[in-house]
Residue frames as a rotation matrix with the C-alpha (Angstrom) as fourth column:
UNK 1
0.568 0.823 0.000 0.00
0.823 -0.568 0.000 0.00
0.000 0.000 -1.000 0.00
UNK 2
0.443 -0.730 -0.520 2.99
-0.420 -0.682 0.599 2.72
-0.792 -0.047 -0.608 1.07
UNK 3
-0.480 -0.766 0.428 4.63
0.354 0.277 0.893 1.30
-0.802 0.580 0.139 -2.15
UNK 4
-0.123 0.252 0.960 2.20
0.992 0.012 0.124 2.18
0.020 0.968 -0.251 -4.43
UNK 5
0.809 0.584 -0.072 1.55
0.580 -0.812 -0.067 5.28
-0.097 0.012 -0.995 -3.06
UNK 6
0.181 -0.916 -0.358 5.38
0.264 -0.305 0.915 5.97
-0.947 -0.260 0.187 -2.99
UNK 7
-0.705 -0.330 0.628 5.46
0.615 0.155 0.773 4.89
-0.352 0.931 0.093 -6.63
UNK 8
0.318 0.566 0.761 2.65
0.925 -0.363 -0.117 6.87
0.210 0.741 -0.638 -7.80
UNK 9
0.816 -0.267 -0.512 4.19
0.040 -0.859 0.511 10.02
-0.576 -0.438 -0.690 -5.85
UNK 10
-0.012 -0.997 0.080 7.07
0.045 0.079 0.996 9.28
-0.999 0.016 0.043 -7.43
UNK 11
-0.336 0.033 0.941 5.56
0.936 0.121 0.330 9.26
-0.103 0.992 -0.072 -11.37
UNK 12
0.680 0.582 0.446 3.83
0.700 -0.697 -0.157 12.39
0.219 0.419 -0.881 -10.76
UNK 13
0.514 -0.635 -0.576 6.77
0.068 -0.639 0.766 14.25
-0.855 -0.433 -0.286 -9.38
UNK 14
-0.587 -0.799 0.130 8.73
0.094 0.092 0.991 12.93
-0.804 0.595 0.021 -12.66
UNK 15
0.245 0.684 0.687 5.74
0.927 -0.373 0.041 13.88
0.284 0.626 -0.726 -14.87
UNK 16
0.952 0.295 -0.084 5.64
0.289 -0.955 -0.068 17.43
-0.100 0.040 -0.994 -13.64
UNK 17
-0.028 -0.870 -0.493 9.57
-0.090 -0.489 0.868 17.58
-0.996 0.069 -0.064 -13.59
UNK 18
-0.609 -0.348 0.713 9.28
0.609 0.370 0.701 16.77
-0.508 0.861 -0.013 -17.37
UNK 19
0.494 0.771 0.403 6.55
0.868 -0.463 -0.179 18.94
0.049 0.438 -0.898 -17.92
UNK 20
0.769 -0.302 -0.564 8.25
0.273 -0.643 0.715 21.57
-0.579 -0.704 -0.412 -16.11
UNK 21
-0.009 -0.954 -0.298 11.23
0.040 -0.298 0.954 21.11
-0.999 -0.004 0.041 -18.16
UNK 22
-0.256 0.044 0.966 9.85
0.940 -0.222 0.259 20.61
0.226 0.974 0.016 -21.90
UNK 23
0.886 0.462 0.047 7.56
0.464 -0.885 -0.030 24.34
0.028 0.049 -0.998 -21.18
UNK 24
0.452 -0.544 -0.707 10.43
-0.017 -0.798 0.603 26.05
-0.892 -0.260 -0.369 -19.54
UNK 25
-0.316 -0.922 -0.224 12.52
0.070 -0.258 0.964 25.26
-0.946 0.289 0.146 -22.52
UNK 26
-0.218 0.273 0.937 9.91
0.942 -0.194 0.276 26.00
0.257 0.942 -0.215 -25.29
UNK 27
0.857 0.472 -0.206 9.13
0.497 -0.863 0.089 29.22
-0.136 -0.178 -0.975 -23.62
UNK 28
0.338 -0.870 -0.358 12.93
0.064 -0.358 0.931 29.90
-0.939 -0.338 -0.065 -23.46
UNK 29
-0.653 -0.659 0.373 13.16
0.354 0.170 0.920 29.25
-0.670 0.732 0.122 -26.90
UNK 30
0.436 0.592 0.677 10.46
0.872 -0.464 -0.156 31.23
0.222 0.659 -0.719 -28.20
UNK 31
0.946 0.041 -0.323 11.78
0.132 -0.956 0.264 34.07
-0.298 -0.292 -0.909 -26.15
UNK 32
-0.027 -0.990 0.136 15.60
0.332 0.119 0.936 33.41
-0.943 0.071 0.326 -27.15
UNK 33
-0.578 -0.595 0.559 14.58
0.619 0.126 0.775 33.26
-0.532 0.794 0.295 -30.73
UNK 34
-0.583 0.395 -0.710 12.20
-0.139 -0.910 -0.392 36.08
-0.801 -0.129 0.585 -30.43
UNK 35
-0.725 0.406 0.556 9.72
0.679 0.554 0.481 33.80
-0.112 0.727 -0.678 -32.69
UNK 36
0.259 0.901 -0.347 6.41
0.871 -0.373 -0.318 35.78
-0.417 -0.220 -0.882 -31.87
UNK 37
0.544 0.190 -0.817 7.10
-0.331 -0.846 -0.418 39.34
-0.771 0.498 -0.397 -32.82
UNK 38
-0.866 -0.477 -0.148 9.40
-0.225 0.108 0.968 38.03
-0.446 0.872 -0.201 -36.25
UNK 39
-0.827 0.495 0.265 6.31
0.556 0.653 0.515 36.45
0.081 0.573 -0.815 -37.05
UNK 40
0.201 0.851 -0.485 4.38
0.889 -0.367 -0.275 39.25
-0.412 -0.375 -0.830 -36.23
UNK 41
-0.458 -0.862 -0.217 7.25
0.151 -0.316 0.937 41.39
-0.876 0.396 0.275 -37.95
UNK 42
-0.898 0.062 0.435 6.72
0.428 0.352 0.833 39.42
-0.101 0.934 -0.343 -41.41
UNK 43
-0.541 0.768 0.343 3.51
0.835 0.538 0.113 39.75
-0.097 0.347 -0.933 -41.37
UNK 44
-0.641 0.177 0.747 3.19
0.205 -0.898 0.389 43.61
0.739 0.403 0.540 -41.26
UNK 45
0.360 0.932 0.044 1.23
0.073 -0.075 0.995 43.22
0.930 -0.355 -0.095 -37.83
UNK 46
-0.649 -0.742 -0.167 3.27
0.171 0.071 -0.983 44.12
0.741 -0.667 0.081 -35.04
UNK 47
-0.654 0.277 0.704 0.86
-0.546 -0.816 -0.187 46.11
0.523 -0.507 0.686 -33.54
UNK 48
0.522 0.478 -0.706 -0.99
-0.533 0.829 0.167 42.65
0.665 0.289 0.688 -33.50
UNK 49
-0.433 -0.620 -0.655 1.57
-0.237 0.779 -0.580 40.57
0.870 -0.096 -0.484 -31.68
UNK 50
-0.454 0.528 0.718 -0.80
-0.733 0.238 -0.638 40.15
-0.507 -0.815 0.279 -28.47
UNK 51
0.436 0.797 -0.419 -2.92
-0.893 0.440 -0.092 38.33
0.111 0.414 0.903 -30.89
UNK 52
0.004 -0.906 -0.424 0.18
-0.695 0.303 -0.652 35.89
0.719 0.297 -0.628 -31.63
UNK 53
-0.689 -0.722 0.060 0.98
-0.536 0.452 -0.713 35.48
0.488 -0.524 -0.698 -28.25
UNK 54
-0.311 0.717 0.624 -2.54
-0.865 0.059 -0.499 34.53
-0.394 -0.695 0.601 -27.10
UNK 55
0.696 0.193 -0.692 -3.00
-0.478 0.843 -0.246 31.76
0.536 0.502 0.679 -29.90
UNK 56
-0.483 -0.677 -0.556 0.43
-0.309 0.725 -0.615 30.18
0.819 -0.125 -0.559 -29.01
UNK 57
-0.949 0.046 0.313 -0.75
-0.278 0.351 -0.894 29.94
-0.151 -0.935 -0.320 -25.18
UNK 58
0.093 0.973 0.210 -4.26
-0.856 0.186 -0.483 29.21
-0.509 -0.135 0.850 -26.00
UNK 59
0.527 0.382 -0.759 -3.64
-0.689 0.715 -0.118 26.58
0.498 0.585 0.640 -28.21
UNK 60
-0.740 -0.673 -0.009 -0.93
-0.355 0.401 -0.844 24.95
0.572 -0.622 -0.536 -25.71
UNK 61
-0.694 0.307 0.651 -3.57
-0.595 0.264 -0.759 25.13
-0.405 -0.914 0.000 -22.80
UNK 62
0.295 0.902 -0.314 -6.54
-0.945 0.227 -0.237 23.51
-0.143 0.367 0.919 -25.19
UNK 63
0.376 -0.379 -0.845 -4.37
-0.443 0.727 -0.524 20.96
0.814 0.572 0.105 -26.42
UNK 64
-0.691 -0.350 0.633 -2.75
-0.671 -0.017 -0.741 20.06
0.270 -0.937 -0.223 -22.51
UNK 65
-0.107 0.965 0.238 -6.67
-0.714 0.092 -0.694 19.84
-0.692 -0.244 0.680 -21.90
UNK 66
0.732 0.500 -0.463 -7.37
-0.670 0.650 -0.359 17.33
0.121 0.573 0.811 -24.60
UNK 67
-0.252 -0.731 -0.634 -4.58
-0.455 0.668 -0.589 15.37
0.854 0.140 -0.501 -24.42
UNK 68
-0.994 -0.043 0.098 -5.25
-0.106 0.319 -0.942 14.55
0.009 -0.947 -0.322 -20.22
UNK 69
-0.181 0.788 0.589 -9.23
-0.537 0.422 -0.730 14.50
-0.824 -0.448 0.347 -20.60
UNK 70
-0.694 -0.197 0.693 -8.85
0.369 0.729 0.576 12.61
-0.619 0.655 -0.433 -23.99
UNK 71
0.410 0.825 -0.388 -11.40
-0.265 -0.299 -0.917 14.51
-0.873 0.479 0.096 -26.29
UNK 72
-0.561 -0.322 0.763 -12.16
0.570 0.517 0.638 13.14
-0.600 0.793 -0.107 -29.25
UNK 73
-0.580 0.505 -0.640 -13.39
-0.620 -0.783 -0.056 15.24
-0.529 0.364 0.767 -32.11
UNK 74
0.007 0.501 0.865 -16.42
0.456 0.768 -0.449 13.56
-0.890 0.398 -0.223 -34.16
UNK 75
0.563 -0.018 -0.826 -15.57
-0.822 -0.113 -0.558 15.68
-0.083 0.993 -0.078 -37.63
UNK 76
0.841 -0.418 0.344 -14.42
0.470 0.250 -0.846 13.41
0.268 0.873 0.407 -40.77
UNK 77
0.271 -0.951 -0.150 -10.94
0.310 -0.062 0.949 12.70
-0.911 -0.304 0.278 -40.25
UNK 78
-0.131 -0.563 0.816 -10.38
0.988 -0.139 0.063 13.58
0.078 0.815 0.574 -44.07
UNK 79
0.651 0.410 0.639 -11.66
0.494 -0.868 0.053 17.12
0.577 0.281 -0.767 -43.46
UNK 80
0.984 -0.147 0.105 -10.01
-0.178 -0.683 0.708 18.46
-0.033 -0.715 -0.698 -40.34
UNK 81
0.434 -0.898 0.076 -6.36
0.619 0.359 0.698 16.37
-0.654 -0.256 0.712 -40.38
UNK 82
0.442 0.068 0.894 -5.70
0.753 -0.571 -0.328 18.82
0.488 0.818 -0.304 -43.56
UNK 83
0.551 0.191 0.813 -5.99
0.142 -0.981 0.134 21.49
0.822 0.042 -0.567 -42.05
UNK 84
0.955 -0.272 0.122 -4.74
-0.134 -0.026 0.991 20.51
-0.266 -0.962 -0.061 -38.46
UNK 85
0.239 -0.892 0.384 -1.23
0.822 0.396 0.409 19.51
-0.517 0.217 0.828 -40.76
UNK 86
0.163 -0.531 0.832 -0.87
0.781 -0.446 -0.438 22.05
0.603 0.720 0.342 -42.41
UNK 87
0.778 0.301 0.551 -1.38
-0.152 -0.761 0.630 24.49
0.609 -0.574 -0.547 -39.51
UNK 88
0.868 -0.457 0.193 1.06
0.081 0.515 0.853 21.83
-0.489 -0.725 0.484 -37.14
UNK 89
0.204 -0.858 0.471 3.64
0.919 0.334 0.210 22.13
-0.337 0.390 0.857 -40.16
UNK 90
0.775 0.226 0.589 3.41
0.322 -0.945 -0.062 25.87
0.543 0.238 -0.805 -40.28
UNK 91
0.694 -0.206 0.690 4.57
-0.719 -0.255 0.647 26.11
0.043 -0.945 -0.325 -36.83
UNK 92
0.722 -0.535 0.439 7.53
0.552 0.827 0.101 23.69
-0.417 0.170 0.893 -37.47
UNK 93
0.312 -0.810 0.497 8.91
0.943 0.198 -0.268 25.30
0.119 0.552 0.825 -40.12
UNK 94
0.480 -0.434 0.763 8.99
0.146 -0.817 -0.557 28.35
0.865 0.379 -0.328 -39.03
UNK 95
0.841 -0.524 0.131 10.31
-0.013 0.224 0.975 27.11
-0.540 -0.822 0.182 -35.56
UNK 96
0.579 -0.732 0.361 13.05
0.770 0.635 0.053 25.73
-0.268 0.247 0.931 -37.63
UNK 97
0.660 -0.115 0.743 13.15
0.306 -0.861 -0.405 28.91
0.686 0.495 -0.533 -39.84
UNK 98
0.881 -0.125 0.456 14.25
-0.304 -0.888 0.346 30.40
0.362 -0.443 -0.820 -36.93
UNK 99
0.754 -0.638 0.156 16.53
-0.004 0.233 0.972 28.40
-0.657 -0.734 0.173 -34.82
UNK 100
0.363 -0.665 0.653 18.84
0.923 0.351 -0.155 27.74
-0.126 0.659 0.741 -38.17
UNK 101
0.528 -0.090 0.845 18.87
0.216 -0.948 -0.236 31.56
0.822 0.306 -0.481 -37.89
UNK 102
0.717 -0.126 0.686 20.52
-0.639 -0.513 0.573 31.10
0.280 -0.849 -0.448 -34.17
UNK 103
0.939 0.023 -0.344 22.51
0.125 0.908 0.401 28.14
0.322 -0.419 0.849 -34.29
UNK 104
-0.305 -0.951 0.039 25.66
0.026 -0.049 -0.998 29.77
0.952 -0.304 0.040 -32.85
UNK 105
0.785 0.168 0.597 24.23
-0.580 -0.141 0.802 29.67
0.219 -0.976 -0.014 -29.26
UNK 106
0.972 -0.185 -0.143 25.70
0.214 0.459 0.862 27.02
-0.094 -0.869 0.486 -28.55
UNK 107
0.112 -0.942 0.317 29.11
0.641 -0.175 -0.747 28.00
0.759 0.287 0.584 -29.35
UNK 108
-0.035 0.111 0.993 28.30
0.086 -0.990 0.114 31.08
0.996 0.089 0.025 -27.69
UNK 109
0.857 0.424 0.292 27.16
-0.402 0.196 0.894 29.70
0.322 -0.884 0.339 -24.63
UNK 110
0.833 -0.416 -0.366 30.27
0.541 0.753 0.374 27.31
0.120 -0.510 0.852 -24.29
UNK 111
-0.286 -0.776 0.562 32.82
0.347 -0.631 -0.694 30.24
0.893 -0.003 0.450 -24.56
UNK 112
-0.019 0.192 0.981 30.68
-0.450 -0.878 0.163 32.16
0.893 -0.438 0.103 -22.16
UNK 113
0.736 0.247 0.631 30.91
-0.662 0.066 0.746 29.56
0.143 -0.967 0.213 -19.38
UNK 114
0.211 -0.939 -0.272 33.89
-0.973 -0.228 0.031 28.05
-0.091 0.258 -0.962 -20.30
UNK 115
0.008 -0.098 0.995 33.35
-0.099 0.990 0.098 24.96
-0.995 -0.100 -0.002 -22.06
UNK 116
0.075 -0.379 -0.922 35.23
-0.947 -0.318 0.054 25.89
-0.314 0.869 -0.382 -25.35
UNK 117
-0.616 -0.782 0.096 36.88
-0.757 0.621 0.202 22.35
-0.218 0.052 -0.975 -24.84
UNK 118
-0.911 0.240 0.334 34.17
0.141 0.945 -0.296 20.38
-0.387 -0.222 -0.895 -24.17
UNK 119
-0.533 0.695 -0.483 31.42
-0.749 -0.653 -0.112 21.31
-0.393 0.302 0.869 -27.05
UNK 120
-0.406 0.265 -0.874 31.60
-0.687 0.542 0.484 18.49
0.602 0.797 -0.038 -28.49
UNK 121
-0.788 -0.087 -0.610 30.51
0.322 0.786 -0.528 16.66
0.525 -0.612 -0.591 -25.24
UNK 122
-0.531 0.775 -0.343 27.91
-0.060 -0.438 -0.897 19.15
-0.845 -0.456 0.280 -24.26
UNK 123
-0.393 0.236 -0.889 26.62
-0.898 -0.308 0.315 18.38
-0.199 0.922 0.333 -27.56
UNK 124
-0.786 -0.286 -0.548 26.99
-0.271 0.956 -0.110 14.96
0.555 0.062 -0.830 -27.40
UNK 125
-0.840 0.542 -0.024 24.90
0.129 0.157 -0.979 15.04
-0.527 -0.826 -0.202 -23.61
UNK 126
-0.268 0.844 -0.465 22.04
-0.913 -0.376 -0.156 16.71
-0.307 0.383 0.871 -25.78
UNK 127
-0.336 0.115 -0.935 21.89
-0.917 0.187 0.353 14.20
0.215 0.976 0.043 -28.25
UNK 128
-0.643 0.023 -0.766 22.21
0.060 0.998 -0.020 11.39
0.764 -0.058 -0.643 -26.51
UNK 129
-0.856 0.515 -0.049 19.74
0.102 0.075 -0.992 12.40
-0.507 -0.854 -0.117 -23.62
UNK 130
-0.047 0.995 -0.086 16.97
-0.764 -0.092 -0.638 12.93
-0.643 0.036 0.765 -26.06
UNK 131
0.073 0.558 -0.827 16.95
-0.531 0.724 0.441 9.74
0.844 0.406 0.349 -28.13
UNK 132
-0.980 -0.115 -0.165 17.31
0.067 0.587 -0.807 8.22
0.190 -0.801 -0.567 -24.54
UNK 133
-0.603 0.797 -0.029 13.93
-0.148 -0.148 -0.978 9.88
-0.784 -0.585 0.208 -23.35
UNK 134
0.037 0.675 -0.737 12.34
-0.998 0.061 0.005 9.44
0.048 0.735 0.676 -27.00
UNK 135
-0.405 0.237 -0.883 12.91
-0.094 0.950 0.298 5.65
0.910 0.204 -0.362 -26.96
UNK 136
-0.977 0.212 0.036 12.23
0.013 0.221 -0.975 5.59
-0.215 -0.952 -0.218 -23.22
UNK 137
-0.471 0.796 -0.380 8.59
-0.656 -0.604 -0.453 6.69
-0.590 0.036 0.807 -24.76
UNK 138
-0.009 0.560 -0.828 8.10
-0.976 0.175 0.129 4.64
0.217 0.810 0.545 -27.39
UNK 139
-0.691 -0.505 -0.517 9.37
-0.289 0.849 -0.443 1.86
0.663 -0.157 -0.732 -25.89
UNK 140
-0.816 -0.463 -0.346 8.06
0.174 0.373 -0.911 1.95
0.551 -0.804 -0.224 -22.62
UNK 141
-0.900 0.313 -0.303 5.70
-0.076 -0.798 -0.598 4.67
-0.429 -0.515 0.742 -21.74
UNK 142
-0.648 0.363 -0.669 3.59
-0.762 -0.316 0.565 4.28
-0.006 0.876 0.482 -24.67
UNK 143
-0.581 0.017 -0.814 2.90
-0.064 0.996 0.067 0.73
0.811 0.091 -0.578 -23.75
């Protein structure tokens, strides 16, 4: 009984530290790569860029919300998946758009705390900690 409750304390603590840590570092990287107002820029609509920032966070908190109470939509998957891809592959590429527009950080970053030497290992840590936590998902979690 104190085991399961240990163990379920113990998934939700590592659920919220993972939650905790994808948000912090998509918020950090919208604000790093100053996505919202470029895209608010392009579009001739600065004056607009509240609008922007309320979709991103509204569509985060809807989605959150479906994903944990499972809604299911009852439109015709040929109608809406369209539209929900092209909309999902908007926001990709111009995610990408951007970062390919920033990718000296990390350089930047390892001078500035002095790990000139060891980029290729703080590089390395990346890489190999997310296909760790991506198979850890498919593998495991998913199941």
């Amino acid at each position: 009984m104190i085991e399961d409750a240990l163990r379920g304390l113990f998934i939700a603590s590592l659920g919220l530290g993972g939650g905790l840590a994808v948000g912090s570092g998509l918020v950090s990287l919208l604000i790093i790569l100053d996505l919202i107002p470029r895209l608010a820029q392009l579009g001739s609509a600065y004056h607009k860029a509240i609008w922007f920032e309320t979709a991103v966070i509204t569509g985060s908190l809807f989605w959150t919300f479906a994903d944990f109470m499972n809604w299911q939509l009852s439109v015709a998957g040929s109608v809406i998946m369209p539209i929900a891809g092209l909309f999902d592959g908007l926001f990709v590429g111009m995610l990408a758009a951007a970062l390919t527009e920033v990718m000296n950080v990390l350089p930047i970053l390892a001078k500035r705390i002095s790990l000139s030497r060891q980029i290729a290992a703080l590089v390395w840590a990346m890489v190999l900690g997310k296909t760790a936590g991506s198979l850890f998902d498919w593998l495991f979690y998913q199941w």
